[in-house]
Structure formats: structure tokens, C-alpha cells
SEPA-55448 format. One line per field, with one value per residue (C-alpha): residue in three letters; x, y negated, z negated. Coordinates in steps of 0.25 Angstrom, whole numbers, padded with zeros to 4 digits. Example, Ala and Ser with C-alpha at 12.3 -4.5 7.8 and 13.67 -1.06 7.14 Angstrom:
fidren ALA SER .
c1 0049 0055 .
c2 0018 0004 .
c3 -0031 -0029 .
This chain:
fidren UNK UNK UNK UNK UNK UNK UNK UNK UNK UNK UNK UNK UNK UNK UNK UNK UNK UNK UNK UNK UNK UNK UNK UNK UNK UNK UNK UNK UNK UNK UNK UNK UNK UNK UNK UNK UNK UNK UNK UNK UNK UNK UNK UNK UNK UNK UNK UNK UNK UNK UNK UNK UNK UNK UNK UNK UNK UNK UNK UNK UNK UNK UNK UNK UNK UNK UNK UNK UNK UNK UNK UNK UNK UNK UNK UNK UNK UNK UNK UNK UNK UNK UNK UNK UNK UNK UNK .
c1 -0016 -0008 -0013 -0001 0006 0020 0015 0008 0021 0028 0018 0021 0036 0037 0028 0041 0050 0043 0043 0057 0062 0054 0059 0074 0074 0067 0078 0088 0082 0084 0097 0101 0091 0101 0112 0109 0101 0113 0119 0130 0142 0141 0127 0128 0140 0131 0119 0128 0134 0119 0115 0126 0120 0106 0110 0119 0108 0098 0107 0110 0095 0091 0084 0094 0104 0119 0124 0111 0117 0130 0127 0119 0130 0139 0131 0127 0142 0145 0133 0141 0154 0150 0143 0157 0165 0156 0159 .
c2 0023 0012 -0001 -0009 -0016 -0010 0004 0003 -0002 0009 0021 0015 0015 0029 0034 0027 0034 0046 0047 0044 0054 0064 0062 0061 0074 0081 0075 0081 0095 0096 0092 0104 0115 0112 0113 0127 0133 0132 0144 0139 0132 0121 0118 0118 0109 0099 0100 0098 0085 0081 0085 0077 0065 0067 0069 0057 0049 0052 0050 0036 0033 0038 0051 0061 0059 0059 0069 0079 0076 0079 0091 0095 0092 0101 0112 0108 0110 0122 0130 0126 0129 0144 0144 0141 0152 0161 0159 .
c3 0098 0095 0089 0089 0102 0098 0095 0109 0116 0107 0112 0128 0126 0120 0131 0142 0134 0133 0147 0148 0140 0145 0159 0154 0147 0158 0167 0156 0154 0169 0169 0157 0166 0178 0170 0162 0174 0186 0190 0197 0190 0199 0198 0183 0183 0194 0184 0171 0177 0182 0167 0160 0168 0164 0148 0148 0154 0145 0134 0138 0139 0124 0128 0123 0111 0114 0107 0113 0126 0121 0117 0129 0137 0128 0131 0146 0148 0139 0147 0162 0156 0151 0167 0172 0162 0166 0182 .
């Protein structure tokens, strides 16, 4: 256990962001499950708007880098964009 007063405010505010985070990527892993497990092209290109949305928000809030989402996004498209060569 702690002993100081800012190791115990430390261990209360790593427990909020812990949280946080967790509920963030959750949200996010959804997002990219939508994404690779539509079976229409218009579903997938719905839940790839939806999960551009839920990566740049978790960007802005410090949960993901910037480049990670960039290249999730990268390969979010490539997967819809082989769907719709395909037909």
C-alpha cells in the first residue's frame, strides 16, 4: 500500500484512467469486429465510417497513438476495398 498522499492520488487516478481505457478500446475493438465481419458491402462501408469515428475519438483522447490509428485505418480500408473488387 501506499504511504505517501501523492502515491495514493496517483493509484486513484490510474484506476479512472484504467477504466477509461478500457471502455475506450472495447468501444474501438467493436468498431473494427463490425468492420471485418460485414457481409455486405454496404454494411461494411456503414461500420468503416462508424469505425473511423470511434479511432479518431480515441485518438484525440490519448488512448491510441496517431500513427496506430492511422494505420488501422490503412488496413480498415484496404480490407472494404478488396470486399468491393471482389463484388
Amino acid at each position: 500500500m501506499a504511504h505517501h498522499k501523492s502515491a495514493i492520488k496517483r493509484i486513484r487516478q490510474s484506476r479512472r484512467r484504467r477504466i477509461y481505457n478500457r471502455a475506450n478500446n472495447k468501444m474501438l475493438r467493436e468498431a473494427v469486429k463490425a468492420v471485418r465481419s460485414a457481409t455486405t458491402l454496404d454494411a461494411a462501408k456503414t461500420a468503416l465510417n462508424k469505425a473511423f469515428s470511434v479511432l479518431d475519438r480515441v485518438t484525440a483522447h490519448g488512448v491510441l497513438h496517431k500513427n496506430a490509428a492511422a494505420n488501422r485505418k490503412s488496413s480498415l480500408s484496404a480490407f472494404v476495398r478488396k470486399m468491393e473488387a471482389k463484388g
